[in-house]
C-alpha positions as CSV (number, residue, x, y, z in Angstrom):
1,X,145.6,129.4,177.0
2,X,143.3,128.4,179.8
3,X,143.8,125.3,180.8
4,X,140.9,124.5,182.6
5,X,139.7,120.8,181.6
6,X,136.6,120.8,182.8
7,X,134.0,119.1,180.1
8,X,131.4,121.1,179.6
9,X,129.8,120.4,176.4
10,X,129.7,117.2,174.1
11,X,127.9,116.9,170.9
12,X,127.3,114.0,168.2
13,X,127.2,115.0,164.2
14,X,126.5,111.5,161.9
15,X,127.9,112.4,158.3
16,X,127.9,110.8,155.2
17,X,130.6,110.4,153.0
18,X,130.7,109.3,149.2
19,X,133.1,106.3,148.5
20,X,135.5,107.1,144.9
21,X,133.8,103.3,143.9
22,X,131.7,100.6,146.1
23,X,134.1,98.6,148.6
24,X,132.3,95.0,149.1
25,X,133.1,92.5,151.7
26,X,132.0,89.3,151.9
27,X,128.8,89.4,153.5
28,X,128.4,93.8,153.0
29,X,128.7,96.5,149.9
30,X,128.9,100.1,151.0
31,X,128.8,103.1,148.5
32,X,129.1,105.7,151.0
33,X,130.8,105.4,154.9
34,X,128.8,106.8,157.4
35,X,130.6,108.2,160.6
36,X,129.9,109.5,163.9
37,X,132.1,112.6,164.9
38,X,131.8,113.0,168.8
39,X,133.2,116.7,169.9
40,X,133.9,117.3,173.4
41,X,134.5,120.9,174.3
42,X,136.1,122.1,177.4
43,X,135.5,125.2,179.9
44,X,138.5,126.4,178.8
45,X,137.0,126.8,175.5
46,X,139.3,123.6,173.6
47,X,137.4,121.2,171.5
48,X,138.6,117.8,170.9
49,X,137.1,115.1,168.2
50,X,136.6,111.6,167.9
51,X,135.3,108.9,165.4
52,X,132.3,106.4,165.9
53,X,132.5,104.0,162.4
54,X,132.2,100.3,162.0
55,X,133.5,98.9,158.4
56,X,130.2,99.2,156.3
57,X,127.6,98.6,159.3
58,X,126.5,96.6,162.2
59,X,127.8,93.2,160.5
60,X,131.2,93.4,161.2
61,X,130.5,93.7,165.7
62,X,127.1,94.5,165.9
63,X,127.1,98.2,166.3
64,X,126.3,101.0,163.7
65,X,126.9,104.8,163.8
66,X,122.8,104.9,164.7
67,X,123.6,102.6,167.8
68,X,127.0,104.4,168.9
69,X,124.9,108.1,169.0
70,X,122.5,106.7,171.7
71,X,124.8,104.8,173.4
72,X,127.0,108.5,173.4
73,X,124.2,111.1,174.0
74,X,121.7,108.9,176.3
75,X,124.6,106.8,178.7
76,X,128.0,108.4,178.4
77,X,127.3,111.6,178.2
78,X,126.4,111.8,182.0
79,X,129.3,110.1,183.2
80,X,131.5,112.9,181.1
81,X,130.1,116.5,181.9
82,X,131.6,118.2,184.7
83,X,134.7,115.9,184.2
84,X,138.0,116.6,183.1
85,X,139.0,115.3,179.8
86,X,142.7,114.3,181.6
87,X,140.9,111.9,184.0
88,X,141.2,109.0,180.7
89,X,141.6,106.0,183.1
90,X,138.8,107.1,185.2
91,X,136.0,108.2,182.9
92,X,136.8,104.5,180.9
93,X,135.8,102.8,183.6
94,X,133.2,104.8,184.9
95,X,131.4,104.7,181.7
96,X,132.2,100.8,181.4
97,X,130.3,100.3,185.0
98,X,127.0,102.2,182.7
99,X,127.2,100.5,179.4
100,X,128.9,97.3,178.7
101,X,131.2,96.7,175.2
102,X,130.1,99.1,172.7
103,X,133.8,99.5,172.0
104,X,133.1,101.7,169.2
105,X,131.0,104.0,170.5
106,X,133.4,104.2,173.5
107,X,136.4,104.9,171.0
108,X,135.0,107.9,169.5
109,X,134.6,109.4,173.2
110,X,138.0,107.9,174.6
111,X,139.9,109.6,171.2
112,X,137.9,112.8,171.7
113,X,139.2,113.1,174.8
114,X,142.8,112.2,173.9
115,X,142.4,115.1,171.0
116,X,141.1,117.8,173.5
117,X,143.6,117.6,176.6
118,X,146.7,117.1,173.8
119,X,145.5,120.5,172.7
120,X,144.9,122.2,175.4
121,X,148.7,121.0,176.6
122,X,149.7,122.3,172.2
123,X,151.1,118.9,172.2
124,X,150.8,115.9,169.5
125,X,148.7,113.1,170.8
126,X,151.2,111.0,170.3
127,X,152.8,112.8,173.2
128,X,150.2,111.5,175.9
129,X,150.9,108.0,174.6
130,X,154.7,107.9,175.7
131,X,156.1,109.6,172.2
132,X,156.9,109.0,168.1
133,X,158.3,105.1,167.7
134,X,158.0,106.3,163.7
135,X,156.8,109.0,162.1
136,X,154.7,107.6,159.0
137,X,153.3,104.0,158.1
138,X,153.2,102.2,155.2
139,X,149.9,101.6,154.0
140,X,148.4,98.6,152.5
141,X,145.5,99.2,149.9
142,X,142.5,97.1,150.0
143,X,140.8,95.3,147.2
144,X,137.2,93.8,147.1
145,X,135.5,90.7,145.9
146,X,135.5,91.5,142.3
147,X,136.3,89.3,139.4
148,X,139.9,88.9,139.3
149,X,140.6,91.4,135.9
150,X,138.8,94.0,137.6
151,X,140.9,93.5,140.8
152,X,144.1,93.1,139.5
153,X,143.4,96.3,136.9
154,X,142.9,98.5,140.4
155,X,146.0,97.1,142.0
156,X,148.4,97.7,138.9
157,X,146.7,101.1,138.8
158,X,147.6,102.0,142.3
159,X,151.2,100.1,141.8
160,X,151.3,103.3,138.9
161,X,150.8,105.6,142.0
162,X,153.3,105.0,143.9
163,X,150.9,104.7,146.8
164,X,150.8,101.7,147.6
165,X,153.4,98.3,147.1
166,X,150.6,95.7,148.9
167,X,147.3,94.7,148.7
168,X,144.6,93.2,150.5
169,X,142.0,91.2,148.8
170,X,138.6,90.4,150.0
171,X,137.6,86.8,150.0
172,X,133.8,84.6,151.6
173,X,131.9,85.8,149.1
174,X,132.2,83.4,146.2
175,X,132.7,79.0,146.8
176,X,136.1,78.3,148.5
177,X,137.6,76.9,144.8
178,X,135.8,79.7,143.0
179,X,137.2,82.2,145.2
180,X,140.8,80.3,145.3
181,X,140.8,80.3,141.9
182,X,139.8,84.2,141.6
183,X,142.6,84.8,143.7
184,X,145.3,82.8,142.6
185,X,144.7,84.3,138.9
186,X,145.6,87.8,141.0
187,X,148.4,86.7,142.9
188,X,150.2,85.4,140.2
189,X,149.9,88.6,138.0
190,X,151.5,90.7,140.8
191,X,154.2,88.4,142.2
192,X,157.3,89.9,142.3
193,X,155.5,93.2,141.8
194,X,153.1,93.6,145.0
195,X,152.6,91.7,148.1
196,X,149.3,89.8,148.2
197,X,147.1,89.6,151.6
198,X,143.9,88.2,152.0
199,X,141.0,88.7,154.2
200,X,138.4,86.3,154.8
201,X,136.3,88.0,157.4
202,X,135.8,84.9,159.2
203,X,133.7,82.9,156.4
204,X,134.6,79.9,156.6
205,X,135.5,76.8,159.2
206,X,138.5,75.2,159.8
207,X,138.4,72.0,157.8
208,X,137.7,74.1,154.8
209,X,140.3,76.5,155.6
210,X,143.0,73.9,155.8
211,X,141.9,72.3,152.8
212,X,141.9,75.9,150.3
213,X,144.6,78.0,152.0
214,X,147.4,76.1,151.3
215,X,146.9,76.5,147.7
216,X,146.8,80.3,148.3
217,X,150.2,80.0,149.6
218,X,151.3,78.4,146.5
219,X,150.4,81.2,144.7
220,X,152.3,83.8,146.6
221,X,150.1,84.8,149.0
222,X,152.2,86.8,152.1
223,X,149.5,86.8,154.7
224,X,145.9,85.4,155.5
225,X,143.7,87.3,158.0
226,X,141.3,85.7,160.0
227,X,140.0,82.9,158.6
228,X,137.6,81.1,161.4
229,X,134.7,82.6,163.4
230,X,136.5,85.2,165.9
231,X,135.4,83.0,168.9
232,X,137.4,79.7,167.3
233,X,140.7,79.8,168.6
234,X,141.8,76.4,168.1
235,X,141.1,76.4,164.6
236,X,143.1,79.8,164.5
237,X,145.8,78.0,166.3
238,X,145.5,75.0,163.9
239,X,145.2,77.0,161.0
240,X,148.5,79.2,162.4
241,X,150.3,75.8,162.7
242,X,149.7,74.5,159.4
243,X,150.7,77.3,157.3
244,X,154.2,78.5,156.3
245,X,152.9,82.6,156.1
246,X,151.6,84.4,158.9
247,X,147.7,84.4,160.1
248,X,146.4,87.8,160.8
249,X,143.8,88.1,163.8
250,X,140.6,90.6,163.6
251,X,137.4,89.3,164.5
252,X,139.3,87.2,167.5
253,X,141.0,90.5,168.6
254,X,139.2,93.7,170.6
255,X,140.5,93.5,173.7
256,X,143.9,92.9,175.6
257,X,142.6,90.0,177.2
258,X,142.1,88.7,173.6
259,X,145.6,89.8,172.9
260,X,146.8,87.8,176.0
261,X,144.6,84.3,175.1
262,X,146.2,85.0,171.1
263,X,149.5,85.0,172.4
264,X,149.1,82.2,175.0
265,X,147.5,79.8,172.1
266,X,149.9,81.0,169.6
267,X,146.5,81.5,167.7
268,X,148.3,84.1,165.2
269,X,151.3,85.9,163.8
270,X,150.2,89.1,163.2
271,X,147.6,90.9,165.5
272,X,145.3,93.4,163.8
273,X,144.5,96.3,165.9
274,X,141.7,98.8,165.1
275,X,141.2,101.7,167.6
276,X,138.0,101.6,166.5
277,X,137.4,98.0,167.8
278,X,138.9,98.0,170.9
279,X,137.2,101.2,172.6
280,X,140.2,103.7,172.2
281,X,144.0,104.4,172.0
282,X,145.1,102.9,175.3
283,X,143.3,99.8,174.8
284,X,145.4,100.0,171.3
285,X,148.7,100.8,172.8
286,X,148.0,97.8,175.0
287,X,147.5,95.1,172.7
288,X,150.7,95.9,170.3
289,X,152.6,96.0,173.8
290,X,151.4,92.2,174.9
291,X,152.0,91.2,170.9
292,X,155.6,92.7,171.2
293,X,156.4,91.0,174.4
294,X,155.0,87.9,172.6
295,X,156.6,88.4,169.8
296,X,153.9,88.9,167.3
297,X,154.0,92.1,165.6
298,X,150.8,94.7,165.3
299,X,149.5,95.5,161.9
300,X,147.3,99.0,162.2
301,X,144.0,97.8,160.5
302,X,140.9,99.5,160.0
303,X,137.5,100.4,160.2
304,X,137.5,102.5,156.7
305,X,137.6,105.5,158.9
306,X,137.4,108.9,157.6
307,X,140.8,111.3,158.2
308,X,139.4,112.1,162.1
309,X,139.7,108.5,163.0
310,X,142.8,107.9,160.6
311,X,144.7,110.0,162.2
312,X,143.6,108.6,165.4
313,X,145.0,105.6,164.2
314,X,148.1,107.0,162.7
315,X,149.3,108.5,166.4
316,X,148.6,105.3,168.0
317,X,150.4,103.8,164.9
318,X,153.5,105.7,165.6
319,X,153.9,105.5,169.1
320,X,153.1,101.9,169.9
321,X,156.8,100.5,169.3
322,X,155.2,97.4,168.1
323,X,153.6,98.0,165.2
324,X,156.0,96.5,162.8
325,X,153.6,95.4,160.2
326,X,152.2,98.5,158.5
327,X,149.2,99.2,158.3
328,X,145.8,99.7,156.4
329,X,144.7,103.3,156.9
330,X,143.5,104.0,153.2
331,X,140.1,105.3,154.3
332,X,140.6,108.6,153.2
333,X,142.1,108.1,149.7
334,X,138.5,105.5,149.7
335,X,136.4,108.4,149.9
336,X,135.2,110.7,147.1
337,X,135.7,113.5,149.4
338,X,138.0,115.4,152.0
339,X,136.8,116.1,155.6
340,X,139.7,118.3,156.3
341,X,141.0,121.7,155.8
342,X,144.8,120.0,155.1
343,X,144.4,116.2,153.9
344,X,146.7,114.1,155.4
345,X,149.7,113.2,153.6
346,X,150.1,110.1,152.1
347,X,153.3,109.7,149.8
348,X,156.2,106.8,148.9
349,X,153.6,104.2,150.1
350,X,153.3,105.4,153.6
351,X,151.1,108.0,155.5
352,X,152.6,110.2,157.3
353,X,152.7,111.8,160.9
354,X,150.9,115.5,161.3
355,X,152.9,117.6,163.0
356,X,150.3,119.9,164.8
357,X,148.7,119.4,168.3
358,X,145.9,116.9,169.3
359,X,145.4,114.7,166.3
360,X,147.2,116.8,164.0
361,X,143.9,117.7,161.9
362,X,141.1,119.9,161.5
363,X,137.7,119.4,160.3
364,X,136.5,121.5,157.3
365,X,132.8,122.5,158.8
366,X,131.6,122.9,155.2
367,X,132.0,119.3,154.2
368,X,130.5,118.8,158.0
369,X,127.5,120.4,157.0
370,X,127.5,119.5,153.4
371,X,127.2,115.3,154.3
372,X,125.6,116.0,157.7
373,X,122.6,113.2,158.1
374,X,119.3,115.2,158.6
């Protein structure tokens, strides 16, 4: 194989892919995901692909797959061609003195690159990030902001599967004691049978999440993901304090430095890392490391990729020793239809580890061109 690393070609494709049923958050509903698939080819004639996607639009940080292809064609781009796609450390900072955050759009690069100098060594990705800590995941499945018979009919459905043992439930978009009650009912009909989470996407303040929460732990729920604005760490460390069951971080969390003030506040218990969110794997693989030397475990969240960024998430999942709380990297089984010529293989409630080079996976280019945006 010709290893010359050399990039000399990068292109941007924005699909769009059918959900099986709409997936609502609190403050967004989204029937189909779009992504951004960012391929960087080298003169050696590899290709490696990455994943630009936010979790149902600019919302959730403020970028969009629209954003993350401008930012990619009109400002990285440059900095990349005529590089090699080894030269990780470098071209992240280089492209970090051109365009500031846009962590998403600089994940889709930073994996792309990961994916095409793992193949051109015919090595797993996981390889380049010090080796396998695990080979699969378990994998939490995540419920919206439906009524609660309509919620607890999809999780006692997927219980049926085999899939999936825990489940994530959506909260912010109903009253705090409307929504308490909606999720209480829930709880209750699965204890014993299903671990309960919940996610509030950061709807509501402190004083009102001291007053509900507590209630939710009555009712058996195992974990309660960030609660506050992001930028509130007090509350989170309040919040954290008061409650018996871990608090999850997300919105608080992109960056190690975030990892480091988390840890110092003891602002949560669980850290939830997207690679999507926090501009790659290595920012990834740094995060779980402070939380493990902090004792907090890492819990592999997610975006709602699609299976390129999945599996992305799934090599920094099982590498980073401390990711110890499972994960969330249902995105595929979400969408109505597969993006690959093998689906990944999700079975006894985990998802498990590809064994081929790069990321493992391959694109189908006929589902490429079939949801292809125009």
């Amino acid at each position: 194989m010709n290893q010359d690393l050399h990039i000399d070609r990068v292109e941007t494709v924005i699909v769009d892919i059918p959900l099986r049923r709409p997936h609502r958050f609190a403050r967004a509903t989204m029937d189909a995901q779009p992504v951004l698939y960012v391929f960087i080819r080298t003169a050696g004639g590899v290709t490696g692909t990455g994943e630009g996607v936010v979790p149902g639009g600019p919302w959730w940080g403020g970028e969009s797959v629209e954003t993350m292809r401008l930012i990619v064609e009109r400002y990285l781009v440059p900095v990349l061609i005529g590089r090699t796609v080894d030269d990780i450390h470098g071209l992240m900072r280089d492209m970090t003195d051109v365009v500031a955050a846009n962590l998403f759009a600089k994940a889709a690069v930073e994996v792309a690159l990961h994916d095409a100098w793992a193949r051109s060594l015919g090595v797993p990705v996981h390889t380049l990030l010090g080796g396998r800590a695990r080979t699969s995941i378990p994998v939490t499945w995540a419920l919206g902001t439906e009524p609660a018979p309509v919620v607890v009919e999809e999780a006692l459905a997927k219980l049926d599967t085999g899939l999936h043992t825990t489940f994530k439930l959506k909260m912010g978009a109903l009253e705090p004691a409307d929504d308490v009650a909606r999720i209480t009912t829930v709880a209750e009909k699965l204890r014993g049978i299903a671990g309960v989470r919940v996610d509030l996407n950061a709807r509501w303040d402190r004083v009102t999440a001291l007053r509900h929460l507590p209630a939710l732990v009555g009712a058996g729920v195992e974990l309660v993901e960030q609660p506050v604005p992001g930028p509130d760490l007090d509350a989170m460390t309040e919040i954290a304090a008061a409650l018996p069951i871990p608090v999850m971080a997300d919105e608080s969390l992109r960056t190690p430095a975030d990892a480091t003030r988390i840890a110092r506040h003891r602002a949560a218990g669980v850290l939830a890392v997207k690679t999507t969110k926090c501009a790659g794997l290595r920012a990834s693989m740094d995060i779980a490391a402070i939380g493990a030397a902090a004792g907090i475990p890492t819990h592999a969240a997610t975006s709602i990729e699609s299976p390129i960024g999945t599996a992305a998430s799934l090599q920094f999942a099982c590498a980073a020793p401390g990711v110890t709380w499972g994960s969330e990297l249902f995105g595929p089984l979400l969408m109505a239809e597969d993006m690959l010529t093998e689906p990944l293989r999700y079975a006894d409630g985990h998802l498990h580890l590809p064994a081929g080079p790069g990321l493992g996976v391959e694109l189908d280019p006929g589902q490429v061109r079939a949801f292809r945006r125009d």
